[in-house]
Short mmCIF file of the C-alpha atoms (twelve columns), coordinates in Angstrom:
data_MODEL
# 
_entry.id   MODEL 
# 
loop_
_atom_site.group_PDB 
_atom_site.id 
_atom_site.type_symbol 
_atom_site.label_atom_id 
_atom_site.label_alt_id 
_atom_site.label_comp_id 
_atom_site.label_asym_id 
_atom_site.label_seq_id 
_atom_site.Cartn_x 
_atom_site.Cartn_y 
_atom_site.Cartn_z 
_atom_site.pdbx_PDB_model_num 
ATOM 1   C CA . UNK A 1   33.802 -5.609  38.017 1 
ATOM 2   C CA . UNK A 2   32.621 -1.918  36.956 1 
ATOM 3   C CA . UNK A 3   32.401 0.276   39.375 1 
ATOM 4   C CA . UNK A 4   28.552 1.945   39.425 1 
ATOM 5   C CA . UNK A 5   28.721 5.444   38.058 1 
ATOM 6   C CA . UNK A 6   26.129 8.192   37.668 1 
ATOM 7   C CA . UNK A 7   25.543 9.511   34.235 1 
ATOM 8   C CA . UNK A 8   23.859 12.838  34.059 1 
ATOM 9   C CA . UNK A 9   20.084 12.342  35.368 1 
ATOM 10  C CA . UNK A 10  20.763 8.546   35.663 1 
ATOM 11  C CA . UNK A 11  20.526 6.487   39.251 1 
ATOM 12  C CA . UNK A 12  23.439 4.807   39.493 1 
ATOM 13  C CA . UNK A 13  24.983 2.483   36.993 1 
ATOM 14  C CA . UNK A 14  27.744 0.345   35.678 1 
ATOM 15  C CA . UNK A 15  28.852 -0.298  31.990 1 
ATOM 16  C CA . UNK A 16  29.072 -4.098  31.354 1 
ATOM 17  C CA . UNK A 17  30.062 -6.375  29.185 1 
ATOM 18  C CA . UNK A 18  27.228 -8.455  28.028 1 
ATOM 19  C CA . UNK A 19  27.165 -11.774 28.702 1 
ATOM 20  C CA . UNK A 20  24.558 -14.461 26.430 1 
ATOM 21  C CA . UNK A 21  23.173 -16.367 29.810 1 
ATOM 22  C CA . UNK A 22  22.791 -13.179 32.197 1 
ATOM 23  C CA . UNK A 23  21.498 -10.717 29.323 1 
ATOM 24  C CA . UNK A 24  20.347 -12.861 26.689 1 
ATOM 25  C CA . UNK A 25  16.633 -12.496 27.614 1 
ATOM 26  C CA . UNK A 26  16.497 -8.976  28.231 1 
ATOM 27  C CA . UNK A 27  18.699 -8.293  25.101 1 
ATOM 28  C CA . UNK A 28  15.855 -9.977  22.776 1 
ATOM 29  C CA . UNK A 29  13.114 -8.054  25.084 1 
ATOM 30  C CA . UNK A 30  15.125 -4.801  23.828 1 
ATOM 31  C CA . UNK A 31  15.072 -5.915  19.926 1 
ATOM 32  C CA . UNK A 32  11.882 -7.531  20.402 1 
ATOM 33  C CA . UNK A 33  10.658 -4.351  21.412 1 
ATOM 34  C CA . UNK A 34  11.820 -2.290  18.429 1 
ATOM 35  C CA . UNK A 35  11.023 -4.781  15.858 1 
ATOM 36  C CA . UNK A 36  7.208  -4.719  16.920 1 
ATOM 37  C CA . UNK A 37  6.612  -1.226  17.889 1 
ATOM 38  C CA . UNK A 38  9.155  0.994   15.743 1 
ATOM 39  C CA . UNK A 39  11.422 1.428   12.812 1 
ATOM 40  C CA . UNK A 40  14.436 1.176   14.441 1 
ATOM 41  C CA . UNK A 41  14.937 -2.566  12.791 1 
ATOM 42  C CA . UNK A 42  13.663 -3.146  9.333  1 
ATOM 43  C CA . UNK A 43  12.625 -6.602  10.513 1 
ATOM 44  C CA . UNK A 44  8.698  -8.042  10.364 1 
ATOM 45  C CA . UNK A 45  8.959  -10.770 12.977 1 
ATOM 46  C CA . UNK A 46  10.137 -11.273 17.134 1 
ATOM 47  C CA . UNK A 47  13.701 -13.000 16.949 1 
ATOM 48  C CA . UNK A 48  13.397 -16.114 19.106 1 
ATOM 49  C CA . UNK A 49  15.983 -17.731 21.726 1 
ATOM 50  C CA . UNK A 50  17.688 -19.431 19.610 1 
ATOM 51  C CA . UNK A 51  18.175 -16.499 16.968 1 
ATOM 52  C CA . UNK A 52  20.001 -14.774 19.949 1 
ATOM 53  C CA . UNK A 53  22.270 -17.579 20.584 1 
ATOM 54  C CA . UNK A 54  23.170 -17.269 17.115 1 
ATOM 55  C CA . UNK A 55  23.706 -13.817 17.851 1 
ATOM 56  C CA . UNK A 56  26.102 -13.937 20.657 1 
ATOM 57  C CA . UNK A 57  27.836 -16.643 18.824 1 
ATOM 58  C CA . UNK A 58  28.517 -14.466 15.756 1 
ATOM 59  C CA . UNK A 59  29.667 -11.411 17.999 1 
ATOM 60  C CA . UNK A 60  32.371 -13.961 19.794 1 
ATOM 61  C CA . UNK A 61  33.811 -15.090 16.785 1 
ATOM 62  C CA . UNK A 62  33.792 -11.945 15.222 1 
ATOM 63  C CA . UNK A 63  35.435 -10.410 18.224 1 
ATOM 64  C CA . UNK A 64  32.639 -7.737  18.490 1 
ATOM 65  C CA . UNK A 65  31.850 -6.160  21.803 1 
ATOM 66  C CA . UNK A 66  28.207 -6.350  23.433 1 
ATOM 67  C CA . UNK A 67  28.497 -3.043  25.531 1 
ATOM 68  C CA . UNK A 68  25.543 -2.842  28.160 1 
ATOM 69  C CA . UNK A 69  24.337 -0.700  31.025 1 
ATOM 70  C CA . UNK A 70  23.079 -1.929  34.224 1 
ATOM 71  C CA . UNK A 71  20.877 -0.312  36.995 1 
ATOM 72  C CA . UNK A 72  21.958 -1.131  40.705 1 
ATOM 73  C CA . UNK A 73  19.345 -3.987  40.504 1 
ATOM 74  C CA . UNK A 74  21.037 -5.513  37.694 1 
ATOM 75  C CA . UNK A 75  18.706 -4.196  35.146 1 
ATOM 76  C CA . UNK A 76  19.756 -3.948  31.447 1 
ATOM 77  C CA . UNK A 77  18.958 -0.159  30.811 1 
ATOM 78  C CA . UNK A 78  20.252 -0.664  27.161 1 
ATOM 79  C CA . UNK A 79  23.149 -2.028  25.080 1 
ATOM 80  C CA . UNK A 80  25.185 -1.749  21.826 1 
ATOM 81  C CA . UNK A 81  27.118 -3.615  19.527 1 
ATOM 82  C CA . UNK A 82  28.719 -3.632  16.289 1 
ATOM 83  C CA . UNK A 83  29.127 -5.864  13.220 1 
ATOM 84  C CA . UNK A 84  30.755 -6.264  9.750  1 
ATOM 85  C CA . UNK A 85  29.616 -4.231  7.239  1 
ATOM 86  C CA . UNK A 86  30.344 -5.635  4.442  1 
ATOM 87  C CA . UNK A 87  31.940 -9.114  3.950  1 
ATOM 88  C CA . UNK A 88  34.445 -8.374  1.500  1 
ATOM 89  C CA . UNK A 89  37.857 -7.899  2.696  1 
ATOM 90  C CA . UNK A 90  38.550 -4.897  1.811  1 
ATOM 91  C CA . UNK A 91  35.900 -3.074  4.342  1 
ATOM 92  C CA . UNK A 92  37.712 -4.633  7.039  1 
ATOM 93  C CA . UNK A 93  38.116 -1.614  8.926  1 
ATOM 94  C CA . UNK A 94  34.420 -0.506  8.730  1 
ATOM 95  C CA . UNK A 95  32.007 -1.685  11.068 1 
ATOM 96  C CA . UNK A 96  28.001 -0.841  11.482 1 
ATOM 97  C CA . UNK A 97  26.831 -0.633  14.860 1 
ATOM 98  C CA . UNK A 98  23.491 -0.472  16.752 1 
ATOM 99  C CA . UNK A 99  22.118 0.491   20.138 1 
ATOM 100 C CA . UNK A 100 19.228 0.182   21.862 1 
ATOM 101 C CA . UNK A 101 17.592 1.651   25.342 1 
ATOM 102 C CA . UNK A 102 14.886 0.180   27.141 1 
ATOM 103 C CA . UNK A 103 12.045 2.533   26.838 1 
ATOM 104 C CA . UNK A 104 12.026 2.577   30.764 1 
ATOM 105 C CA . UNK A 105 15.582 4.776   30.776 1 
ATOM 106 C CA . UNK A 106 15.377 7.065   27.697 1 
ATOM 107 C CA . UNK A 107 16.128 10.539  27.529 1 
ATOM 108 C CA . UNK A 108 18.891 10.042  29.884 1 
ATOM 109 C CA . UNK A 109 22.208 10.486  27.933 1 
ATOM 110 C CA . UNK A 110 22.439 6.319   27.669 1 
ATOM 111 C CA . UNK A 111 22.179 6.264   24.471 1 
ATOM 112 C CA . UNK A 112 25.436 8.686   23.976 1 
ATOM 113 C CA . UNK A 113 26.947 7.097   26.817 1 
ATOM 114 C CA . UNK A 114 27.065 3.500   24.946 1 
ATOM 115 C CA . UNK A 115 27.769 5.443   21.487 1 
ATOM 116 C CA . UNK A 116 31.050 6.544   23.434 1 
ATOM 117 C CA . UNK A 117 31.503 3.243   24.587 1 
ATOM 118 C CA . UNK A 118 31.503 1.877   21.194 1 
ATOM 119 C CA . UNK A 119 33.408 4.666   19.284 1 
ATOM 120 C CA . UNK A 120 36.372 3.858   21.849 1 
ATOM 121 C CA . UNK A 121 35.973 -0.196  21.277 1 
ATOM 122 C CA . UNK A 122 36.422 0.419   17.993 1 
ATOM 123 C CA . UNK A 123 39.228 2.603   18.179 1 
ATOM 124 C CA . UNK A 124 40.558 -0.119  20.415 1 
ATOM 125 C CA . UNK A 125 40.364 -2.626  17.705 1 
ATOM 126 C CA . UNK A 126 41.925 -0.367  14.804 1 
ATOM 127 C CA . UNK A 127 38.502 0.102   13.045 1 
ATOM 128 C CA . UNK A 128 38.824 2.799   10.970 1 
ATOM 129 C CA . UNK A 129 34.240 3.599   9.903  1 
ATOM 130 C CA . UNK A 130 31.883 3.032   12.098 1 
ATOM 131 C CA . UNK A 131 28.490 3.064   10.239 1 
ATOM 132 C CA . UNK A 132 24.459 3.597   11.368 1 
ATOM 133 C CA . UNK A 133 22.163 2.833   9.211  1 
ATOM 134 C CA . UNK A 134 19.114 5.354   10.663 1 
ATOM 135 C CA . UNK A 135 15.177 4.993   9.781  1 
ATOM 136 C CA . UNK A 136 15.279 8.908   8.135  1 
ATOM 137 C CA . UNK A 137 12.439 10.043  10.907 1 
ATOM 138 C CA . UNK A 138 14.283 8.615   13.930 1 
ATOM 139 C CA . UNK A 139 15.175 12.313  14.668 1 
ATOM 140 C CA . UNK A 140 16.371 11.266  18.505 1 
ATOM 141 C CA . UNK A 141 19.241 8.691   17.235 1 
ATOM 142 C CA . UNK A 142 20.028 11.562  14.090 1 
ATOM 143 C CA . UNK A 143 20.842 13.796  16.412 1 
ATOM 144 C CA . UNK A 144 22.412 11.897  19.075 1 
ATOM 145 C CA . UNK A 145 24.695 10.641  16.109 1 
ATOM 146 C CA . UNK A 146 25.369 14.207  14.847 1 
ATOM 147 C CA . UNK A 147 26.673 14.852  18.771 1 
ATOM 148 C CA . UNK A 148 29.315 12.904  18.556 1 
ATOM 149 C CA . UNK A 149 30.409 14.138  15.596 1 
ATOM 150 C CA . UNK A 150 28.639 11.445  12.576 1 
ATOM 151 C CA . UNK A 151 28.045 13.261  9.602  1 
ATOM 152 C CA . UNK A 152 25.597 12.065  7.308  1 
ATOM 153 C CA . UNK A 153 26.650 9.951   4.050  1 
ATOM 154 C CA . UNK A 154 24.192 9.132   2.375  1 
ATOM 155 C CA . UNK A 155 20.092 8.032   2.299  1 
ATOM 156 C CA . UNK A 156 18.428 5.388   0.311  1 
ATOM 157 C CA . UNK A 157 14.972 6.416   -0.553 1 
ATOM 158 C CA . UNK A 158 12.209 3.504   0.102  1 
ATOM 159 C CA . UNK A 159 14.739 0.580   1.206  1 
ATOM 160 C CA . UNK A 160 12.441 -0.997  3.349  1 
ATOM 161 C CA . UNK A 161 8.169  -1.306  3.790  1 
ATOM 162 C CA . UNK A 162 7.277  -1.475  7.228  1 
ATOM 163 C CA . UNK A 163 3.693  -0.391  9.224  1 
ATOM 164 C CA . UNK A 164 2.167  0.284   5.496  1 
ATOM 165 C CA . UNK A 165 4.482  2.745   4.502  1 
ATOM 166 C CA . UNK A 166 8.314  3.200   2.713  1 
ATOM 167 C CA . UNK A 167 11.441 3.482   4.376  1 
ATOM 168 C CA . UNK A 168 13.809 5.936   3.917  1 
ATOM 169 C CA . UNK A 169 17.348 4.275   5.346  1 
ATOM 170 C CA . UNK A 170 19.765 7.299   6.310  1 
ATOM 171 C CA . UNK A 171 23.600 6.554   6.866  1 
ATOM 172 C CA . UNK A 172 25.834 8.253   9.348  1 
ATOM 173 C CA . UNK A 173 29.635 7.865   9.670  1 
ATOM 174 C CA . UNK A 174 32.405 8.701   11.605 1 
ATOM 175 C CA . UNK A 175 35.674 8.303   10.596 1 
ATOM 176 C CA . UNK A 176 38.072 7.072   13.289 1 
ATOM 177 C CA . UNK A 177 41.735 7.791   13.565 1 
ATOM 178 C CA . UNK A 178 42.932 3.736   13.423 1 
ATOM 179 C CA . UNK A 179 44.631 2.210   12.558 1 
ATOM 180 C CA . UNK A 180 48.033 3.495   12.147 1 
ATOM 181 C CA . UNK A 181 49.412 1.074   9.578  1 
ATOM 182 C CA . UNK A 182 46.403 -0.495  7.351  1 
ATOM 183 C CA . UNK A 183 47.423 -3.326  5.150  1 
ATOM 184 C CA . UNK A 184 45.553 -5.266  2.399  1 
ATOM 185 C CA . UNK A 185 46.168 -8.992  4.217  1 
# 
C-alpha cells in the first residue's frame, strides 16, 4: 500500500493504482466531467458504466497503467493513463496518454505529479513516444506538458467541432530513452 505523501500545496495523498470496482465511478465522473463542460475530450456524449468496463478491460489487456491519486478519505483527486497510438506494429513503442484532475484539486502540481508518474511507467515498459493530443487553447495542460520537457510536434487545424466552434488538435511529445534494444517482432 502507498504510503500518503504531500505534494507541494496538497493535503496528504497517496499515488494508486486504479482499480475498475473502487474507482470506476469516480473515473467516469472525471471524463464525464470533461466531455460535458470542456474540450479536453473531443467526445459529444457521457460514457456510461458499461463503456468504462470496456475501458478497464482494454487497459488490462493492453498492459496499460491507470495511475491515480487519492486524498486521505479515499478520494480520487485525478488519474492518468495511456494507450496505443496507432495500431500498426510498427508504433509499438509510442503510446498517447491522458490525465485528468477533479476540478476540486487543480492548481496543485497533480497534474505534473501523475505526468511523472506516467513518463516513468512508460520508461518502465520500454516505450520509447509518449504522445498528447492537446485542444490548442488548453494553455494549463500546454504548459504543464512543456515542464516536463514535451515539445510540440505538430497541430491539426479544425480536427474536431465541439460547443459551435472548430478544433484545433495540438500534439506534444517526448521522446524517452527505452528501450535499449528495439526490434521489428
Amino acid at each position: 500500500m502507498p504510503l500518503f505523501i504531500n505534494v507541494n500545496r496538497c493535503k496528504m495523498m497517496r499515488i494508486v493504482k486504479c482499480e475498475p470496482e473502487r474507482h470506476g465511478e469516480q473515473i467516469l465522473a472525471l471524463l464525464n466531467e470533461a466531455i460535458l463542460n470542456s474540450t479536453a475530450l473531443y467526445d459529444y456524449k457521457p460514457r456510461t458504466p458499461e463503456m468504462m468496463t470496456e475501458w478497464f478491460s482494454a487497459k488490462t489487456t493492453g498492459n496499460f497503467p491507470v495511475i491515480g491519486i487519492e486524498n486521505e478519505l479515499g478520494d480520487l483527486m485525478g488519474f492518468g493513463s495511456y494507450g496505443t497510438f496507432r495500431a500498426w506494429p510498427a508504433y509499438k513503442y509510442s503510446v498517447e496518454h491522458s490525465v485528468y484532475v477533479d476540478a476540486r484539486f487543480r492548481s496543485q502540481g497533480l497534474g505534473k505529479r501523475l505526468l511523472q508518474e506516467l513518463i516513468a511507467a512508460a520508461q518502465a515498459q520500454n516505450y520509447h513516444i509518449l504522445v498528447a493530443g492537446i485542444d490548442a487553447t488548453n494553455a494549463a495542460s500546454i504548459h504543464l506538458h512543456e515542464s516536463l520537457g514535451f515539445v510540440h510536434c505538430g497541430t491539426i487545424r479544425q480536427a474536431g467541432f465541439k460547443f459551435g466552434r472548430w478544433l484545433d488538435l495540438s500534439f506534444y511529445e517526448l521522446v524517452l530513452p527505452t528501450p535499449v534494444d528495439p526490434t521489428e517482432d
